[in-house]
N, C-alpha and C positions, 0 to 999 in steps of 0.2 A: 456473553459480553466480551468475554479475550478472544475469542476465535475472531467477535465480528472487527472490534478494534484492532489486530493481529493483519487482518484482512484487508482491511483501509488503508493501514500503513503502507504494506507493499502493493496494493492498485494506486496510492497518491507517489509513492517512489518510482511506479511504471511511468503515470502517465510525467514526471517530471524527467521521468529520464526520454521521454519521447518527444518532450518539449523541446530538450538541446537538439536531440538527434534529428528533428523540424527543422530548428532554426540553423542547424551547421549545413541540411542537404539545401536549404532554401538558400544560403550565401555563396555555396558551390553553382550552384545551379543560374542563378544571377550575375557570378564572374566569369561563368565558364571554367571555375578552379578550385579545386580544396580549399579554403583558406588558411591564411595562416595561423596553423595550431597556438603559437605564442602568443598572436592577437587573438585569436574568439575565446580561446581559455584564459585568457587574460583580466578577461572581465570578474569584481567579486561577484556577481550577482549570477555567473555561471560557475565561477569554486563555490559561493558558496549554496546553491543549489545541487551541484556535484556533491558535499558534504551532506546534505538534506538527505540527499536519496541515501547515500551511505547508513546514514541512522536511522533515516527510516525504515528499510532494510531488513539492517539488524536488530531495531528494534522491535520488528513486528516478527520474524522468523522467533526471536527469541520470549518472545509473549505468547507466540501458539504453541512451539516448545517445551512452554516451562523452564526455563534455563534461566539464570543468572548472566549476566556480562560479564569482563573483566573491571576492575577498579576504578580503570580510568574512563571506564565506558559515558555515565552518566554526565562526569564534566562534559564531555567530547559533545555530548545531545547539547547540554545546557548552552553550551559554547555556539555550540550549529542556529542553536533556537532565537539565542543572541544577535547572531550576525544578518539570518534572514528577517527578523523585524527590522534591522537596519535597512537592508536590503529595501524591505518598502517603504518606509519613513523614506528613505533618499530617493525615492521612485517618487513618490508622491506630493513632496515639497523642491526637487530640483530636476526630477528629469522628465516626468508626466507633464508639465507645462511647457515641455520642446518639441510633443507632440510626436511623428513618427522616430523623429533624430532623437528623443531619449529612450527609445527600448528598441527592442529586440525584430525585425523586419515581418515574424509570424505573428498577427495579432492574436489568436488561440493562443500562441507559445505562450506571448508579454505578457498577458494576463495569467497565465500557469507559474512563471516567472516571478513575475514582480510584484502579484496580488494575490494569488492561492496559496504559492507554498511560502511566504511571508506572514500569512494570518494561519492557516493548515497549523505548522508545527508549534506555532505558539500557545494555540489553542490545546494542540493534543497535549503541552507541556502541563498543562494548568489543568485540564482535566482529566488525564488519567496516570495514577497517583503510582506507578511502575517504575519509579526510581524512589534514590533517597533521596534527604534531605542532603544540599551540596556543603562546601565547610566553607565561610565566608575567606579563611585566611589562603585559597586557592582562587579567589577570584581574577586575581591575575594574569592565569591562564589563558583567559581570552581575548589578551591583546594582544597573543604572541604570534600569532598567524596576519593580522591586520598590520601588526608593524613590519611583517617579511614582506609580504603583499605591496604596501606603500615606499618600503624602500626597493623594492623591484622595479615597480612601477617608474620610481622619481627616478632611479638609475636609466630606465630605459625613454622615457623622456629628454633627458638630458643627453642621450649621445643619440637614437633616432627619431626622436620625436614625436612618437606614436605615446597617447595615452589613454587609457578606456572612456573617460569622461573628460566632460569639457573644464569642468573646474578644476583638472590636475592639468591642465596643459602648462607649457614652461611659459608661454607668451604672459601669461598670470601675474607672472614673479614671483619673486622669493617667497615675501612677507603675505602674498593671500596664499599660498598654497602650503604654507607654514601653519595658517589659520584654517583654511580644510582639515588638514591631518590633524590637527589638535582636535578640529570639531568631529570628526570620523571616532579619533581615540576616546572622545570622551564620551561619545555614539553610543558605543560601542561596551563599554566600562558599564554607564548607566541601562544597558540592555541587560550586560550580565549580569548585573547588580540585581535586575527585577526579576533575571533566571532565576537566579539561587536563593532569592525570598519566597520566588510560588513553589521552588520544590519542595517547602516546605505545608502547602495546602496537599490536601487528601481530600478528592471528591470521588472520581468513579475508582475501581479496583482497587480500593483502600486495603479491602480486605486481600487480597496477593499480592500487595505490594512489593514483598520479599522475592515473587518469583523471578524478578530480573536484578534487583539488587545487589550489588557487590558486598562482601564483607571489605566495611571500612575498617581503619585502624580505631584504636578504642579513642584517639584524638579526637578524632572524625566523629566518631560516634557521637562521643560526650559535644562534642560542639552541634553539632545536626540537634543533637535531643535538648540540648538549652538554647536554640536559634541564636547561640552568641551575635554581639554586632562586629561589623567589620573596624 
């Protein structure tokens, strides 16, 4: 069972990392030009699939290993696991009914994108039980990247124009794209929020759990083992 889950991990991180590397030679190859790196990387649904593959990665090398991660490893999953459920909730309620103009130009890709590794890592989250339990008073941590990301974004908006999606554009106004990012941030809170309750289920690999686990602080500990509320 760890070798085959171990296994998954890095062929679902291949094929998402072949997905971008798809959709970047397919936007080359239709302008006649590289694109621009600021624009196609721009998008969170390529960070945060770039992040995917990162822990998935790592988390499967270190599952066939036997190895432990560092501390902050398991946030950093939960966090990732967070933001691509986002990822397809916003796919699925504001960009999938735009039809070609809300994804990605490789239809293989947009579904690997917006619909695989969006269900993929949340499901590997819930059942296979190779982290700890997270500490609710760290939930925080995953709005620290969506707020860089949005104030990027609003910055670069506002001086060229360019912004990944249609509902951050400035033409908008203040006050609905005020109401976006509040709804993105709270997206996003309430994803991490249901991270850090299911790493507290144990269904497959209950019994290794410890193989990738970090030693937390005995904070952590004692909070993880009484599922404190936040």
């Amino acid at each position: 069972m760890r070798i085959t889950i171990g296994s998954i991990r890095l062929a679902l991180a291949a094929l998402m990392l072949v997905a971008i590397a798809a959709t970047y030679a397919e936007t080359a190859g239709r302008t006649g030009a590289a694109p621009n790196p600021f624009n196609f990387f721009g998008y969170f649904t390529i960070q945060s699939n770039l992040m995917g593959i990162a822990v998935l990665a790592a988390s499967g090398a270190l599952l066939l290993r036997r190895r432990r991660g560092p501390g902050w490893f398991p946030y950093a999953r939960g966090a990732v696991v967070g933001y691509l459920a986002v990822v397809g909730l916003v796919y699925a309620v504001l960009l999938a009914p735009l039809g070609a103009e809300g994804g990605v130009p490789v239809a293989w890709a947009n579904t690997v994108l917006h619909i695989v590794s969006p269900l993929a890592l949340p499901l590997d989250w819930l059942l296979v039980a190779d982290r700890p339990a997270l500490a609710w008073r760290r939930l925080w941590v995953v709005l620290l990247y969506p707020a860089v990301w949005l104030l990027v974004v609003l910055v670069r908006g506002a001086t060229n124009g360019w912004v990944p999606y249609p509902f951050l554009a400035p033409e908008n106004g203040a006050g609905s794209i005020a109401v976006v990012c509040l709804g993105i941030a709270l997206a996003v809170l309430v994803a991490g929020a249901l991270a850090t309750w299911l790493s507290r289920v144990r269904l497959l690999l209950a019994g290794t759990a410890d193989t990738m686990e970090s030693r937390p602080g005995a904070a952590d500990a004692r909070e993880a083992q009484g599922g404190a509320a936040a």
